[in-house]
C-alpha positions in Angstrom: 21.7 -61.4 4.9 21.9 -64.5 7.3 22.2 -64.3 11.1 24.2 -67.3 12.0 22.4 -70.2 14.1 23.3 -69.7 17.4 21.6 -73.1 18.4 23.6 -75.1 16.5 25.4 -77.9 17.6 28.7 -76.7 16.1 27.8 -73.2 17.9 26.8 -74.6 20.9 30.0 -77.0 21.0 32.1 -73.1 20.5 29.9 -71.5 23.0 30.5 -74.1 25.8 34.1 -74.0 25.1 34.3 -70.3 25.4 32.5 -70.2 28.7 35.1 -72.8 29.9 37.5 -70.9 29.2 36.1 -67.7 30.7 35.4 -69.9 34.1 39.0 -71.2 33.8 40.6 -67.8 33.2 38.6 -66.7 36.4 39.6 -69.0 38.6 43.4 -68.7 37.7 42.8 -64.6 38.2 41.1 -64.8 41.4 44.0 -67.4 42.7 46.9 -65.0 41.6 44.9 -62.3 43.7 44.7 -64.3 46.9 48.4 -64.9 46.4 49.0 -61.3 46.7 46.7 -60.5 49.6 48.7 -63.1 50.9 52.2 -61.9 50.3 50.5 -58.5 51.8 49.8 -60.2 54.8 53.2 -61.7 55.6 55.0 -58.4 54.4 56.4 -58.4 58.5 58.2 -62.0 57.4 60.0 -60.1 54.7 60.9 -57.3 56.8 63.0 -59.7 59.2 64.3 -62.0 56.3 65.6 -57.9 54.9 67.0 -57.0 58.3 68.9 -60.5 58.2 70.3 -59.7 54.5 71.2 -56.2 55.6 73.9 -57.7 58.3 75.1 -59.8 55.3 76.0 -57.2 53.1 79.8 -57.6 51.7 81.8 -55.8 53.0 84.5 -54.6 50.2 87.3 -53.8 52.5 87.3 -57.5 54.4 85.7 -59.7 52.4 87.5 -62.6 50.7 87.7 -63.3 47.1 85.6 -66.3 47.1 82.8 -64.0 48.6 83.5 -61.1 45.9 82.9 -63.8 43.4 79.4 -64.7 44.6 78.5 -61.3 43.9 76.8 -61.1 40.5 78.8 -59.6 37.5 82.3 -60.1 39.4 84.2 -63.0 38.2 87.9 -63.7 39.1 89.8 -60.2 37.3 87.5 -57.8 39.0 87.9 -59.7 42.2 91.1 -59.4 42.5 91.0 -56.1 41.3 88.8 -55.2 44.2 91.0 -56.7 46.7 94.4 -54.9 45.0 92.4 -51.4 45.6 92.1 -51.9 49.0 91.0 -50.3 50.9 87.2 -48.2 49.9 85.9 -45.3 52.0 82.7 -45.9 50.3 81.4 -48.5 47.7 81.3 -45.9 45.0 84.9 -45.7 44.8 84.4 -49.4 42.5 83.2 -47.5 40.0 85.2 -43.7 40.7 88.5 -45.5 41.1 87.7 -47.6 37.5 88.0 -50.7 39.0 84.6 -52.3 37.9 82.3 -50.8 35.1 78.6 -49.0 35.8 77.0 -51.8 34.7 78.6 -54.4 36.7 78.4 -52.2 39.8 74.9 -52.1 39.3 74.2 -55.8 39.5 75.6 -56.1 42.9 75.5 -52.5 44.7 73.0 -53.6 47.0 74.7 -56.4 47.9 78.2 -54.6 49.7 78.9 -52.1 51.6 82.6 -50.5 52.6 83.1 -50.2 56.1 86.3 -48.8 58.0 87.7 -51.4 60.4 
């Protein structure tokens, strides 16, 4: 049974490169963390840019058809389809009514709201 030469030059050449690598991996980990403390730190940013997208919802009942189309997973039909069903008491009635599909609703529920004029 041989024990393999750790003081080798091939060996040495292997261990240097895996202690490279084991600094490199380090410093890449401790950099994504700082990038999180820091996205901790600015959460009240993100709270204002939030409030700002909340007053910018969609609103299902006024909005026009080039705005329904920005809206993820509604293309042309469905925005028109939107607009003929006029008008929503809530934004669930997309999907009661059967004017767009569960899984398109999902992509952009967030994004609209129905409010009565």
């Amino acid at each position: 049974m041989s024990f393999p030469n750790f003081f080798s030059k091939s060996s040495r050449k292997l261990h240097r490169e895996g202690l490279v690598a084991l600094v490199v991996y380090t410093i890449l980990f401790c950099a994504a963390c700082g990038g999180t403390a820091g996205d901790q730190r600015n959460s009240k940013r993100s709270l204002t840019s939030s409030d700002k997208a909340s007053a910018e919802l969609v609103d299902l009942n006024s909005a026009s058809r080039t705005a329904l189309i920005s809206l993820p997973g509604i293309g042309e039909a469905y925005a028109q389809k939107i607009i003929d069903g006029r008008p929503y008491r809530e934004k669930t009635d997309l999907v009661r009514r059967g004017i767009v599909p569960d899984k398109a609703y999902a992509l952009f529920a967030d994004k609209v709201v129905a409010r009565q004029n």
